[in-house]
KOLGU-4560 file (N, C-alpha, C; in nm, 3 decimals, padded with zeros to 5 digits):
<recs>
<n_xx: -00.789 n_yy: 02.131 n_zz: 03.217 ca_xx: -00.906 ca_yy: 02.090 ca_zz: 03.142 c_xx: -00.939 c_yy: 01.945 c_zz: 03.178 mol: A seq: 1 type: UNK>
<n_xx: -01.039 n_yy: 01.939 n_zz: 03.154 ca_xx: -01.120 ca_yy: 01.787 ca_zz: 03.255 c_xx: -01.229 c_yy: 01.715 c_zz: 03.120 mol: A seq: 2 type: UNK>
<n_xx: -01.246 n_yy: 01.617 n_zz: 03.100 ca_xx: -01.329 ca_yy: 01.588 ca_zz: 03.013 c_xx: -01.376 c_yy: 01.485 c_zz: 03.068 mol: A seq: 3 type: UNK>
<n_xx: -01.550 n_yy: 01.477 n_zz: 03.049 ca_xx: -01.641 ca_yy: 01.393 ca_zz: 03.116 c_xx: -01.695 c_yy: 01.293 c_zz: 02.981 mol: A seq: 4 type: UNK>
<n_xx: -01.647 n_yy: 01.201 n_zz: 03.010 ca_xx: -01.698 ca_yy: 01.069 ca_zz: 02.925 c_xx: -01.829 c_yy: 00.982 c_zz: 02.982 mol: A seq: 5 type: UNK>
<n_xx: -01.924 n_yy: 00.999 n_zz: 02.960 ca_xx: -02.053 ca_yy: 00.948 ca_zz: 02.945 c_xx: -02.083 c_yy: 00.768 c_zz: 02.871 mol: A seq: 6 type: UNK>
<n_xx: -02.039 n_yy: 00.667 n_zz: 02.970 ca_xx: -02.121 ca_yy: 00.570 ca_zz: 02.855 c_xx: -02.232 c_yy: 00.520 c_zz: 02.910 mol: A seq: 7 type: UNK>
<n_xx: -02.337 n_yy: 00.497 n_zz: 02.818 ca_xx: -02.449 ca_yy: 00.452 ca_zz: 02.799 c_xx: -02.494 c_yy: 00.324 c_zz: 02.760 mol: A seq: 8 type: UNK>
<n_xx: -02.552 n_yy: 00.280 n_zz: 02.828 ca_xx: -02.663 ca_yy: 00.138 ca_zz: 02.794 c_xx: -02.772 c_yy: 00.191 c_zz: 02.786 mol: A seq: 9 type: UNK>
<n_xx: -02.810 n_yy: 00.141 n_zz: 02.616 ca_xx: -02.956 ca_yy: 00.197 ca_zz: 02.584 c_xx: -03.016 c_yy: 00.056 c_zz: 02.533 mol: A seq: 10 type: UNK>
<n_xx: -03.138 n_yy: 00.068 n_zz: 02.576 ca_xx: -03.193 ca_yy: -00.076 ca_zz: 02.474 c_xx: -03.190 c_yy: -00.030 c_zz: 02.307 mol: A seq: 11 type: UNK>
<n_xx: -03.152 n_yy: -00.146 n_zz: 02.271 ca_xx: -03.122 ca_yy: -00.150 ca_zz: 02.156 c_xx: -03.249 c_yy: -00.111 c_zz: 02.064 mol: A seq: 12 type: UNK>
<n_xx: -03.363 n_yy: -00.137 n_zz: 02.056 ca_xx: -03.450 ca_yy: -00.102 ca_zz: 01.974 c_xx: -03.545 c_yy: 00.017 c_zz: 02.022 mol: A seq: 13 type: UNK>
<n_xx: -03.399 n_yy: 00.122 n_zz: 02.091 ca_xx: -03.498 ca_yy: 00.237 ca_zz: 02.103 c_xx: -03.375 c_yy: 00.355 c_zz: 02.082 mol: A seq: 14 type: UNK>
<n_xx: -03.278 n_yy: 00.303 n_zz: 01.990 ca_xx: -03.207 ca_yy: 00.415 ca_zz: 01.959 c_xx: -03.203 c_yy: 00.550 c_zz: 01.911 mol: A seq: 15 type: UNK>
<n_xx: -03.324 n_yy: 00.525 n_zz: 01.830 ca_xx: -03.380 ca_yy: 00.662 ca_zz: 01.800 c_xx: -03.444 c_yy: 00.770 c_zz: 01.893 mol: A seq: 16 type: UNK>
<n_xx: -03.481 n_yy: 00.679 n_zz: 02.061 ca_xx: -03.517 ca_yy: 00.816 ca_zz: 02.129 c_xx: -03.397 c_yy: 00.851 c_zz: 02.181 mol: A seq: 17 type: UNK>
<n_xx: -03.250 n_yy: 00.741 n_zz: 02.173 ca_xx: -03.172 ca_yy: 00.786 ca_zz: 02.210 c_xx: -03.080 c_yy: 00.895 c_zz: 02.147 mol: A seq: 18 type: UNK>
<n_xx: -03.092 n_yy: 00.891 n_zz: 02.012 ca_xx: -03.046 ca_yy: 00.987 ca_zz: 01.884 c_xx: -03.149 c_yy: 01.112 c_zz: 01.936 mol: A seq: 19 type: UNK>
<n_xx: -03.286 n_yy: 01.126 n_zz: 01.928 ca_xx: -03.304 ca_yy: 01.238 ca_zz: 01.998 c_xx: -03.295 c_yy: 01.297 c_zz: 02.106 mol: A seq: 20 type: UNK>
<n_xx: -03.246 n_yy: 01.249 n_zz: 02.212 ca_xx: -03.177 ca_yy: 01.274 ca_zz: 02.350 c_xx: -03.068 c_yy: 01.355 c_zz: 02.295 mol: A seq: 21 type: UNK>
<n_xx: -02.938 n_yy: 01.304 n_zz: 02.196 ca_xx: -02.839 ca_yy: 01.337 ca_zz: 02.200 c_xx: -02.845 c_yy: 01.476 c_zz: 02.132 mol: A seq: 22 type: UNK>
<n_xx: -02.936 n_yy: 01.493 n_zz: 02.013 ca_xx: -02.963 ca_yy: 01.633 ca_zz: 01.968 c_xx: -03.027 c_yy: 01.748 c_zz: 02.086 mol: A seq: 23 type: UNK>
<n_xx: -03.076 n_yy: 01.702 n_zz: 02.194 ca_xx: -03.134 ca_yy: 01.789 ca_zz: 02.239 c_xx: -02.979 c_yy: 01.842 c_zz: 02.346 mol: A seq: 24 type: UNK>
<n_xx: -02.939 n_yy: 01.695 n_zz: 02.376 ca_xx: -02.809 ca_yy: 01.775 ca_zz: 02.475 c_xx: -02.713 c_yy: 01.848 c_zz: 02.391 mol: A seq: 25 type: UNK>
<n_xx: -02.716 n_yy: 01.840 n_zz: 02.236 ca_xx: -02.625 ca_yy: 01.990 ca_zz: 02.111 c_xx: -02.661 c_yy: 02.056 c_zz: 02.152 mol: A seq: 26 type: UNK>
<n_xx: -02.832 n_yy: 02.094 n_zz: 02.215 ca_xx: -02.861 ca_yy: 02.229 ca_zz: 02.180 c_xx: -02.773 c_yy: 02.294 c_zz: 02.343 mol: A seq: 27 type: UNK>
<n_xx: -02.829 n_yy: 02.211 n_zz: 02.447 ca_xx: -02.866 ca_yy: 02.245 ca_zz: 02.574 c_xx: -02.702 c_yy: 02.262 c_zz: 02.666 mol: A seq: 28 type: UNK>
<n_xx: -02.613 n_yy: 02.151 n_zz: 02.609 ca_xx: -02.491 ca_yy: 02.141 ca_zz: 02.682 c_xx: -02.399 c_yy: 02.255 c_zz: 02.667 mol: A seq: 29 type: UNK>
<n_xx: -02.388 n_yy: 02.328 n_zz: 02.499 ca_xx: -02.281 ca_yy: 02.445 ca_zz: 02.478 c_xx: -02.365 c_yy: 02.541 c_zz: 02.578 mol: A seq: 30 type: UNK>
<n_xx: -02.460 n_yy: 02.558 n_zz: 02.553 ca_xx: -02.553 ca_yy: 02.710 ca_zz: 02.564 c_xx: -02.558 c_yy: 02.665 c_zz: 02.779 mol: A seq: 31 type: UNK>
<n_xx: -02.510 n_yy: 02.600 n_zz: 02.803 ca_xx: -02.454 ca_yy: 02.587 ca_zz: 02.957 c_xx: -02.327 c_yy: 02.597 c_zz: 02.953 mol: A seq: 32 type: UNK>
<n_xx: -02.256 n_yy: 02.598 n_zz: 02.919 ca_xx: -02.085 ca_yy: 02.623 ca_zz: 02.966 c_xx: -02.018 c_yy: 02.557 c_zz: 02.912 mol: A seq: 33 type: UNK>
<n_xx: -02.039 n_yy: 02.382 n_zz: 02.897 ca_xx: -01.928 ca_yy: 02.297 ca_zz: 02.847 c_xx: -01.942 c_yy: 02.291 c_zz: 02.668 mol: A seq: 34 type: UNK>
<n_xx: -01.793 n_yy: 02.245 n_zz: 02.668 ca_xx: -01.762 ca_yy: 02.204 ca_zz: 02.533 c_xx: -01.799 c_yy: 02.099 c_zz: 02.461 mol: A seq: 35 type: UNK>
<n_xx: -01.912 n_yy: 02.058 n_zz: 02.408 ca_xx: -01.947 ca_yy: 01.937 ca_zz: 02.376 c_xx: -01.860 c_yy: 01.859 c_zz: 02.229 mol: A seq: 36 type: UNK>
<n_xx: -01.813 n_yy: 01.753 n_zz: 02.270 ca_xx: -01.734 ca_yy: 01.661 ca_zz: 02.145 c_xx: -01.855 c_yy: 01.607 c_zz: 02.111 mol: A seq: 37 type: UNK>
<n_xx: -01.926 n_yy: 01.542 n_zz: 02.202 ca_xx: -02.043 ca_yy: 01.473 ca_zz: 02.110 c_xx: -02.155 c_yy: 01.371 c_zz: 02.178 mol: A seq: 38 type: UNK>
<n_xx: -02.210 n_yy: 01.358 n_zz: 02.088 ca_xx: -02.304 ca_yy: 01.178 ca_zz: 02.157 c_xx: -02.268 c_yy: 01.110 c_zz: 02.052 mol: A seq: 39 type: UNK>
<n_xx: -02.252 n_yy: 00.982 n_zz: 02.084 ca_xx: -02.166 ca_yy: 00.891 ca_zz: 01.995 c_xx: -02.307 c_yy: 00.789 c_zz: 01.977 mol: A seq: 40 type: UNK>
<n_xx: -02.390 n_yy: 00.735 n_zz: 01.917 ca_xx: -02.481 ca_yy: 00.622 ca_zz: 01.903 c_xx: -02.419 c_yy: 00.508 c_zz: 01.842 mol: A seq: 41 type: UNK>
<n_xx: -02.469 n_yy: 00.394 n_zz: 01.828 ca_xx: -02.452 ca_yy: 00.294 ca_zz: 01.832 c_xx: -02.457 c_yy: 00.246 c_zz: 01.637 mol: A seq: 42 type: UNK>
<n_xx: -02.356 n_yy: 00.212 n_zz: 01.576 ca_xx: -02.387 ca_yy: 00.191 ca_zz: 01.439 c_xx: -02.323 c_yy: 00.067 c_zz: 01.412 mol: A seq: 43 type: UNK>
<n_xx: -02.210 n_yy: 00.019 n_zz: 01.464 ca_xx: -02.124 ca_yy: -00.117 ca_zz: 01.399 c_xx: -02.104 c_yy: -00.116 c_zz: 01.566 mol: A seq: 44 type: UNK>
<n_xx: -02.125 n_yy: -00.294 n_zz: 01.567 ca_xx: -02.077 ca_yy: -00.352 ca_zz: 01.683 c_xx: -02.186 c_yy: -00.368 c_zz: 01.783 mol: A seq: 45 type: UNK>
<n_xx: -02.145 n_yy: -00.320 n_zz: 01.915 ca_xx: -02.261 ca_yy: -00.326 ca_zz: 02.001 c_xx: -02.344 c_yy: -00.235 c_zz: 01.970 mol: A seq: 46 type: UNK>
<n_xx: -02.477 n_yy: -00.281 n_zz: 02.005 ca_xx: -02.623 ca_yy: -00.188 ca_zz: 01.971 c_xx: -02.667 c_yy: -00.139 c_zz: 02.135 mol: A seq: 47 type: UNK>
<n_xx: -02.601 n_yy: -00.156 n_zz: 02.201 ca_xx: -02.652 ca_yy: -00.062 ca_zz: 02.292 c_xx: -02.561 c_yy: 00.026 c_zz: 02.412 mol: A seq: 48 type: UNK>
<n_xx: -02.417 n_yy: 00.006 n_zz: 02.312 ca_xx: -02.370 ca_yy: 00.093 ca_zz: 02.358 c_xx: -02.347 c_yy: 00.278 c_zz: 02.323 mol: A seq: 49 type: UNK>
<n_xx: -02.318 n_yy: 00.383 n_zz: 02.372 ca_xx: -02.302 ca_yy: 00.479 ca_zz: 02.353 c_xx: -02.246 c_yy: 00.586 c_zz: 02.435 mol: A seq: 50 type: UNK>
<n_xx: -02.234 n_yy: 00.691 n_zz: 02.382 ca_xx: -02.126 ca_yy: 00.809 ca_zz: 02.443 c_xx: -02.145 c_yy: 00.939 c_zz: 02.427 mol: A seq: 51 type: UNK>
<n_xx: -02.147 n_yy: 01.008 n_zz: 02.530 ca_xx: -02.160 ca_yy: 01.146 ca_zz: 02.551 c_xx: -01.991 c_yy: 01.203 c_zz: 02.612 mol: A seq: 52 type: UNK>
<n_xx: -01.969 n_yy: 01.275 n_zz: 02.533 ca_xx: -01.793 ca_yy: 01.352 ca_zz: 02.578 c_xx: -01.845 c_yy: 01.490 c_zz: 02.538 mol: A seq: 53 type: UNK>
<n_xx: -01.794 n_yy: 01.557 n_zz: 02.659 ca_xx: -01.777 ca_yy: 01.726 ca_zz: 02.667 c_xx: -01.641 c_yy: 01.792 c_zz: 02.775 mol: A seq: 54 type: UNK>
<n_xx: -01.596 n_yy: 01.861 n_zz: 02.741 ca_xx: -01.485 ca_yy: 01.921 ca_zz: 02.824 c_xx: -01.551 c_yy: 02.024 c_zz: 02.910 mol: A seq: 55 type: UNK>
<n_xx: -01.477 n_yy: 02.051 n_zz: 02.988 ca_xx: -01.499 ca_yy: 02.180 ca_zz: 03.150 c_xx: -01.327 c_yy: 02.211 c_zz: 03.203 mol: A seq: 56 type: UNK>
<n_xx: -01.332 n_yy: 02.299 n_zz: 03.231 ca_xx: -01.188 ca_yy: 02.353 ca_zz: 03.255 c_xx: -01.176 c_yy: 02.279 c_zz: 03.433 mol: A seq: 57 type: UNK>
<n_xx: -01.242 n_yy: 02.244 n_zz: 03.503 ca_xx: -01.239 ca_yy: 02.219 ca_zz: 03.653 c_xx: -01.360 c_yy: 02.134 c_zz: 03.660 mol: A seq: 58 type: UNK>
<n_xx: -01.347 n_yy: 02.064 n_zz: 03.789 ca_xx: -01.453 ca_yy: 01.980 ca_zz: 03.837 c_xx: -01.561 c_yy: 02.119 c_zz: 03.907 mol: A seq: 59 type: UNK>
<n_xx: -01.497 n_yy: 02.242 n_zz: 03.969 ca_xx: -01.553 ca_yy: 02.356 ca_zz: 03.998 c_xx: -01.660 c_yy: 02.414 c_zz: 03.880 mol: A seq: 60 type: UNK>
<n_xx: -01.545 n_yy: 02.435 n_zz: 03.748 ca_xx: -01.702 ca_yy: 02.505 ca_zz: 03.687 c_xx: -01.775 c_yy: 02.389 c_zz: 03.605 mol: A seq: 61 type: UNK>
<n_xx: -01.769 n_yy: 02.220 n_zz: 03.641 ca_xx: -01.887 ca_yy: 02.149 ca_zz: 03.580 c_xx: -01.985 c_yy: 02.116 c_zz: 03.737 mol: A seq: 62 type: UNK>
<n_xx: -01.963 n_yy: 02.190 n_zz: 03.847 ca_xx: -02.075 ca_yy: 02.200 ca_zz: 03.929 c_xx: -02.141 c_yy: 02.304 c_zz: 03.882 mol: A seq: 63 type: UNK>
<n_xx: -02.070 n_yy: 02.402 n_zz: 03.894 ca_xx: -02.151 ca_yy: 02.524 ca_zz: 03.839 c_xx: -02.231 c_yy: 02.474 c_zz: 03.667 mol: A seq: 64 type: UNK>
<n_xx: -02.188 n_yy: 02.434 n_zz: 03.591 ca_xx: -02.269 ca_yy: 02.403 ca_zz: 03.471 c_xx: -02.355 c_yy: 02.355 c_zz: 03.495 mol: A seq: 65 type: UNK>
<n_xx: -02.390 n_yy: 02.172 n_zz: 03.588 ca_xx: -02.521 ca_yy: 02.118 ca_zz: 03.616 c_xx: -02.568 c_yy: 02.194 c_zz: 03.660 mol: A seq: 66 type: UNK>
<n_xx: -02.535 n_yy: 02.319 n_zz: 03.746 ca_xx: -02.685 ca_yy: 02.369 ca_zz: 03.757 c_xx: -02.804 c_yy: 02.465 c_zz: 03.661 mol: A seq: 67 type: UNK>
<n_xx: -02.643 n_yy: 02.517 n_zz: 03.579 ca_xx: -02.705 ca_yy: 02.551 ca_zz: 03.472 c_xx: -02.839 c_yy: 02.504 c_zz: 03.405 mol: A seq: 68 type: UNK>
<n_xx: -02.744 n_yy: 02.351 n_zz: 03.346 ca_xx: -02.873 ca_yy: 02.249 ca_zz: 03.296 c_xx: -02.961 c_yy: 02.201 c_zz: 03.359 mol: A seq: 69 type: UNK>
<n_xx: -02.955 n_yy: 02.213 n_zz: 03.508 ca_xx: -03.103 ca_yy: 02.184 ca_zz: 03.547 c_xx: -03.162 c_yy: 02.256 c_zz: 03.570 mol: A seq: 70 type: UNK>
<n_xx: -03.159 n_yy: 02.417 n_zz: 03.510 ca_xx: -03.221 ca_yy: 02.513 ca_zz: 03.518 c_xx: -03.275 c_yy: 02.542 c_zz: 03.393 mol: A seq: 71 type: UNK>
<n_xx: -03.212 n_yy: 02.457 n_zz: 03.254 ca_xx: -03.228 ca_yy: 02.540 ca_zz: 03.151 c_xx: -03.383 c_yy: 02.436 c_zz: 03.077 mol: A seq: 72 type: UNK>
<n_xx: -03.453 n_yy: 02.533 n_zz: 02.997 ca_xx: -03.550 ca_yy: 02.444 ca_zz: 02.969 c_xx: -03.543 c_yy: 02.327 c_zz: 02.911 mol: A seq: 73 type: UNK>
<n_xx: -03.422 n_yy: 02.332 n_zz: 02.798 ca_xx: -03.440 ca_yy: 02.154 ca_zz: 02.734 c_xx: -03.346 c_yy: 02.073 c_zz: 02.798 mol: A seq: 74 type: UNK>
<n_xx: -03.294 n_yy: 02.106 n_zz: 02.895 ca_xx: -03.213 ca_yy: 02.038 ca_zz: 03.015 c_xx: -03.295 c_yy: 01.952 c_zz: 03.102 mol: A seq: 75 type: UNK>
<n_xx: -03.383 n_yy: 02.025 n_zz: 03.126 ca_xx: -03.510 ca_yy: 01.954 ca_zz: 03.186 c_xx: -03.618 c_yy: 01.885 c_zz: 03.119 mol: A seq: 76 type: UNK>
<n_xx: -03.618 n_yy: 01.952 n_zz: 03.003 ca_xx: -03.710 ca_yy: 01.858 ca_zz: 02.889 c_xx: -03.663 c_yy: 01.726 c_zz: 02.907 mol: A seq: 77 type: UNK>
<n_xx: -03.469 n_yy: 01.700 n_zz: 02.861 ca_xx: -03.466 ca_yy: 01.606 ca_zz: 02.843 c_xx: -03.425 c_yy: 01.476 c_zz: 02.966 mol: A seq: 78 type: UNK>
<n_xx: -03.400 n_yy: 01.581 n_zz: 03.067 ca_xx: -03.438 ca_yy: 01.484 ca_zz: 03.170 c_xx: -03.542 c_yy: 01.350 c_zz: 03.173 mol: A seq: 79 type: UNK>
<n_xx: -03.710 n_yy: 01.455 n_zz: 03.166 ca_xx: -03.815 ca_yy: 01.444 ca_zz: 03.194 c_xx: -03.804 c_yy: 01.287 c_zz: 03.135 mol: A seq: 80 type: UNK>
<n_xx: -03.758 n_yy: 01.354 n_zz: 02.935 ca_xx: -03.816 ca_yy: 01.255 ca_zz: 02.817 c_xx: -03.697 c_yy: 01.121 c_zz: 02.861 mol: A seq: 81 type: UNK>
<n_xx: -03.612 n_yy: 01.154 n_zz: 02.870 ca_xx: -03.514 ca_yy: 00.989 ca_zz: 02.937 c_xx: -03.626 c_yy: 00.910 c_zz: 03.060 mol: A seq: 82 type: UNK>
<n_xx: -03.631 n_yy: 01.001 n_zz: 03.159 ca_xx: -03.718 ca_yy: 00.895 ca_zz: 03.234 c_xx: -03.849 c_yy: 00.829 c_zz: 03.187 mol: A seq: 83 type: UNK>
<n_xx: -03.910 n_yy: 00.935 n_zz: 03.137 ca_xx: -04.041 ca_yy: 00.908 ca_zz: 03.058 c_xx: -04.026 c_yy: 00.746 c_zz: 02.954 mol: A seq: 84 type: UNK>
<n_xx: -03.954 n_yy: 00.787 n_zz: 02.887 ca_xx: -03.911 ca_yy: 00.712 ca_zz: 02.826 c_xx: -03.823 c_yy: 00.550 c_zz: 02.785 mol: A seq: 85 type: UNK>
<n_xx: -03.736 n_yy: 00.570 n_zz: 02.900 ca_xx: -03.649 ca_yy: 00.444 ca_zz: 03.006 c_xx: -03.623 c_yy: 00.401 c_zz: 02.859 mol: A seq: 86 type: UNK>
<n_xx: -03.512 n_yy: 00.451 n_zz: 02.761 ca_xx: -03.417 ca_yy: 00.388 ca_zz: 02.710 c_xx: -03.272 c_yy: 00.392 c_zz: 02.749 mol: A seq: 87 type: UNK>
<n_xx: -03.238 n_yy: 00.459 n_zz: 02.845 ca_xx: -03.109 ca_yy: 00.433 ca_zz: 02.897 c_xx: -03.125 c_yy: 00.354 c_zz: 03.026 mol: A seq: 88 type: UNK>
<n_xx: -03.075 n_yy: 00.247 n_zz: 02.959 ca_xx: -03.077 ca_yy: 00.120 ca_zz: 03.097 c_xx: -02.971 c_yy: 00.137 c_zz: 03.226 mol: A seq: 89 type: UNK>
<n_xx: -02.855 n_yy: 00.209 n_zz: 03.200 ca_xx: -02.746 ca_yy: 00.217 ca_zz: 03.252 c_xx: -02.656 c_yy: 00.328 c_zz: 03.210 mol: A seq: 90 type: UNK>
<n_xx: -02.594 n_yy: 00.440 n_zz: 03.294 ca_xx: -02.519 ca_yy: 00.520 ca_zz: 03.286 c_xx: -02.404 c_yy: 00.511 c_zz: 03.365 mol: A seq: 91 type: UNK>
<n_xx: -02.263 n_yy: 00.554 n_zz: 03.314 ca_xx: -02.155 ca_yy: 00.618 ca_zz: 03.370 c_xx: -02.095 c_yy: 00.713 c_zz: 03.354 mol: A seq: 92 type: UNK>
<n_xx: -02.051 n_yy: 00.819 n_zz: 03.421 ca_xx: -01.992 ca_yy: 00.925 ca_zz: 03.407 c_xx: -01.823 c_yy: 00.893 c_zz: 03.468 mol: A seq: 93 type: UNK>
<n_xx: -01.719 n_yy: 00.924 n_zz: 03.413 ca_xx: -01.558 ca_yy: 00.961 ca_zz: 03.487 c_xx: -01.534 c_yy: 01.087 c_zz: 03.382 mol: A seq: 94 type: UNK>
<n_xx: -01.451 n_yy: 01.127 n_zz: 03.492 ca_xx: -01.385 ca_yy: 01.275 ca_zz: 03.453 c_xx: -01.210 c_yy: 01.226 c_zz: 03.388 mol: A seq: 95 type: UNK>
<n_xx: -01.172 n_yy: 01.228 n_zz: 03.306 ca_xx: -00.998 ca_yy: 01.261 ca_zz: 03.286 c_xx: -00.958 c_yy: 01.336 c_zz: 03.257 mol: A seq: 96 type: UNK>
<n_xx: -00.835 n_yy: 01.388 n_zz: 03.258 ca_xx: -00.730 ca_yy: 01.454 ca_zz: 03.157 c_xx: -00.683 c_yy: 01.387 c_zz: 03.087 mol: A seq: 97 type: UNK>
<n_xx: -00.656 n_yy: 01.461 n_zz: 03.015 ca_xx: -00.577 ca_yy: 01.474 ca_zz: 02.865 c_xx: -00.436 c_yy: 01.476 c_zz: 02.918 mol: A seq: 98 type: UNK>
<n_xx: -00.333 n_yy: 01.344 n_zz: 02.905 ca_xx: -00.232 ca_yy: 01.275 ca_zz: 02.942 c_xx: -00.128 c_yy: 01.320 c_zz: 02.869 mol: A seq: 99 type: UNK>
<n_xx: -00.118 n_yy: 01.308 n_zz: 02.709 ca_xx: -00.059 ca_yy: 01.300 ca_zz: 02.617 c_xx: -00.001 c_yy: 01.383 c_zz: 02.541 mol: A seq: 100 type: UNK>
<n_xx: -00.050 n_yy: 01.504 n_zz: 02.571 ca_xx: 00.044 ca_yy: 01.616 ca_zz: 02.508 c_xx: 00.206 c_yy: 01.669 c_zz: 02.573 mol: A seq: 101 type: UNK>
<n_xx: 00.278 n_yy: 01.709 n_zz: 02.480 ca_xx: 00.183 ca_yy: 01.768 ca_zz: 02.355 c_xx: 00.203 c_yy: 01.644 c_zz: 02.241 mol: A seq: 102 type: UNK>
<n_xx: 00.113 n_yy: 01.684 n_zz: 02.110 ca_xx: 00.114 ca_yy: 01.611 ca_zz: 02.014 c_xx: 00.213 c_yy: 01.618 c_zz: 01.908 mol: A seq: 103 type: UNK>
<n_xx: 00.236 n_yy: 01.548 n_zz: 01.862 ca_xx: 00.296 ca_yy: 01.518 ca_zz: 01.713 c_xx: 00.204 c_yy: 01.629 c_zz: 01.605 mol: A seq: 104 type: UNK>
<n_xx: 00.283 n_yy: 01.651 n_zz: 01.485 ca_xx: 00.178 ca_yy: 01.747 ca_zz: 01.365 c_xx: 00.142 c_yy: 01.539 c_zz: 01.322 mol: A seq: 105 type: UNK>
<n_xx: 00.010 n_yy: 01.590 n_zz: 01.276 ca_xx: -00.083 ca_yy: 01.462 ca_zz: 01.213 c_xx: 00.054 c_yy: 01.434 c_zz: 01.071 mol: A seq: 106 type: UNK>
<n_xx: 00.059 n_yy: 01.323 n_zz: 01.053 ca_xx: 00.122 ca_yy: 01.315 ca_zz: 00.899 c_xx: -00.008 c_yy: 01.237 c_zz: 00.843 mol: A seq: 107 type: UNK>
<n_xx: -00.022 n_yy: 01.247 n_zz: 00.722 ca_xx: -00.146 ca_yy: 01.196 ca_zz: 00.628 c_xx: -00.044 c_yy: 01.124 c_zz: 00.515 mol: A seq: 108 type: UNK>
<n_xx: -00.081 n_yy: 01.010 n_zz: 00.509 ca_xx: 00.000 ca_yy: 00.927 ca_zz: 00.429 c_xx: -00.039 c_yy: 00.918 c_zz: 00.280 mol: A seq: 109 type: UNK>
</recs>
């Protein structure tokens, strides 16, 4: 299993098209293949940072997924609306594994 961490530079006083970016990749990212953890926006601290994390079992089937999403309609919607739009100033994508298992049971104090 492979997980793709996404961070983002968004201008800060356009977080909200960035909050709707991130709802549209809920709809668009499961309904392509990967496991989406989330889009993370910006609330305490830096204002223009942010995060997109989803899992893929191989770097093999997250080729096969982009093409998915650039086939699927709000995949391309939200392409379109990011460029249209130019609130993400800066992107990075890296792939890791998951190092650390196995885990401990959680204790709750």
């Amino acid at each position: 299993m492979i997980t793709c961490f996404i961070r983002y530079e968004i201008d800060p006083f356009r977080k909200d098209a960035f909050e709707h970016y991130a709802r549209q990749w809920g709809q668009a990212i499961p309904r392509c293949g990967a496991d989406l953890i989330g889009y993370f926006a910006p609330h305490e601290g830096s204002a223009t940072t942010a995060y997109g994390v989803y899992t893929l079992p191989s770097l093999a089937d997250y080729e096969a997924y982009k093409q998915r999403l650039t086939s699927d309609p709000t995949g391309r919607e939200n392409y379109e609306f990011a460029k249209r739009e130019r609130f993400i100033l800066k992107e990075d994508r890296i792939f890791l594994k998951l190092a650390s298992v196995p885990h401990a049971e959680l204790v709750k104090p």
